[in-house]
Every structure is written in structure tokens, then in C-alpha cells.
Short mmCIF file of the C-alpha atoms (twelve columns), coordinates in Angstrom:
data_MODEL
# 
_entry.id   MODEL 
# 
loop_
_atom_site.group_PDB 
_atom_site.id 
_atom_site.type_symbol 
_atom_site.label_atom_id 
_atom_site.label_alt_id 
_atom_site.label_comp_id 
_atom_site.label_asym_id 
_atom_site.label_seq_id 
_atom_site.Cartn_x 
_atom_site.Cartn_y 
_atom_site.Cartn_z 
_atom_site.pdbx_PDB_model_num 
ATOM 1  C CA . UNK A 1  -113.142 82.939 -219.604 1 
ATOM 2  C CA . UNK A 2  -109.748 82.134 -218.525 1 
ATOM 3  C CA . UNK A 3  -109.357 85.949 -216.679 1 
ATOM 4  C CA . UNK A 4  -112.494 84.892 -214.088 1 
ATOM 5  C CA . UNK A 5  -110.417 81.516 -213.362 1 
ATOM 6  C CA . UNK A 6  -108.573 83.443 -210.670 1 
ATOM 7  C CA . UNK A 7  -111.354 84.482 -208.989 1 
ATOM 8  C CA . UNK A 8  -112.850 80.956 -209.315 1 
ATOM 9  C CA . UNK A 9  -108.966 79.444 -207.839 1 
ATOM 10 C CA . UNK A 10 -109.079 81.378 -205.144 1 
ATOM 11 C CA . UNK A 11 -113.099 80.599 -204.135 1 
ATOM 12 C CA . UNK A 12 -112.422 76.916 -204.338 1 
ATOM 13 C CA . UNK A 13 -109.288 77.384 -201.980 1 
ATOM 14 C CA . UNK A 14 -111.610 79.569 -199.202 1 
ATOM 15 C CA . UNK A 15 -114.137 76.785 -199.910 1 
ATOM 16 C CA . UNK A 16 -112.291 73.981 -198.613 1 
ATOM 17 C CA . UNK A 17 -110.404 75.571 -196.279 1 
ATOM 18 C CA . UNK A 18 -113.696 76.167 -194.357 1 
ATOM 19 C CA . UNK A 19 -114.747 72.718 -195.178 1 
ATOM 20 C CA . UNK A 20 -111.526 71.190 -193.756 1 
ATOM 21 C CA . UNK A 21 -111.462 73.453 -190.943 1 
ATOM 22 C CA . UNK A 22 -114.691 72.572 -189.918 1 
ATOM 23 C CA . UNK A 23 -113.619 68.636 -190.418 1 
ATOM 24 C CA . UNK A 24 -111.094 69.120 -187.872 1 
ATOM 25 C CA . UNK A 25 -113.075 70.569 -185.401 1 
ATOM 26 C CA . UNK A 26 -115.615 67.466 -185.437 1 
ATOM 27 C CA . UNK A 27 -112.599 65.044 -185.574 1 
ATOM 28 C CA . UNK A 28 -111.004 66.170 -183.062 1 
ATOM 29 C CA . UNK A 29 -107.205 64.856 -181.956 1 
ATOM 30 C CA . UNK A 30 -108.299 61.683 -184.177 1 
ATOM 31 C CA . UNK A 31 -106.150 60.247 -187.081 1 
ATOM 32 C CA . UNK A 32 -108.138 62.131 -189.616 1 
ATOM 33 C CA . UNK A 33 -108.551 65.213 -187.176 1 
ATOM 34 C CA . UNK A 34 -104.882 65.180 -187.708 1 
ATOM 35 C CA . UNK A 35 -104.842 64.801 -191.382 1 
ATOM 36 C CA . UNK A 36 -107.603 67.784 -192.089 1 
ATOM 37 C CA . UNK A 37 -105.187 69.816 -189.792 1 
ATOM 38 C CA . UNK A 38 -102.372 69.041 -191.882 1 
ATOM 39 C CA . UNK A 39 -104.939 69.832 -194.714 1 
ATOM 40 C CA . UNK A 40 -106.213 73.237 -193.818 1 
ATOM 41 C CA . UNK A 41 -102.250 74.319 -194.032 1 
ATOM 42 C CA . UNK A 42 -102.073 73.115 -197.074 1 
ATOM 43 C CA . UNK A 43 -104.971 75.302 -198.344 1 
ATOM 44 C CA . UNK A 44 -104.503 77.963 -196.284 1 
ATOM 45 C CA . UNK A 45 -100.809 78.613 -197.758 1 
ATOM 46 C CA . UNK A 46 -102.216 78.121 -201.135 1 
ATOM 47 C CA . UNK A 47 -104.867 80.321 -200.375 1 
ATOM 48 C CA . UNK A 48 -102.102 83.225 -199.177 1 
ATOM 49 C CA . UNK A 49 -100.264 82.501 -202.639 1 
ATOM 50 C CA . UNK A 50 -103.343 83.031 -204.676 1 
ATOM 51 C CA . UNK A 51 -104.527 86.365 -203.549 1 
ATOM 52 C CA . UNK A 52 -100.648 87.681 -203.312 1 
ATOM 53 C CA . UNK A 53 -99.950  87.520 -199.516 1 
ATOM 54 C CA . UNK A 54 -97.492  85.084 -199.040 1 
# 
């Protein structure tokens, strides 16, 4: 069990990375547009981390 939680890490990160990417886009330059931007760097760094790139 514990060697597919990698895999299952880095599916969650992709997952709402897209989510909060697409969040942004309908927000917009809005307060919360803003804080799903903020979001998606979050993720996407942790996403970079996970699979070794960054």
C-alpha cells in the first residue's frame, strides 16, 4: 500500500492544480482570482517536488 501513495500524491497535486487553474480563469483579476493564482503556485511547485523536477 504505502509504495502506490506516491503515485496517488502526485495525482491529487495534478488534480487540483487543474481545478485551481481553471478557478482562476473564471475569477478573473477578482480577490479570489487572486488567491487561486497564488494557489496554483503553490501546487504547481509541489507538484515539481513530487515527481523530482524541482
Amino acid at each position: 500500500m504505502a509504495a502506490r501513495l506516491p503515485f496517488y500524491r502526485v495525482a491529487w497535486l495534478a488534480f487540483r492544480l487543474g481545478y485551481c487553474h481553471l478557478a482562476r480563469q473564471a475569477l478573473g483579476d477578482s480577490g479570489d482570482g487572486a488567491r487561486f493564482r497564488r494557489l496554483c503556485a503553490r501546487y504547481a511547485a509541489r507538484l515539481r517536488r513530487e515527481v523530482g523536477h524541482g
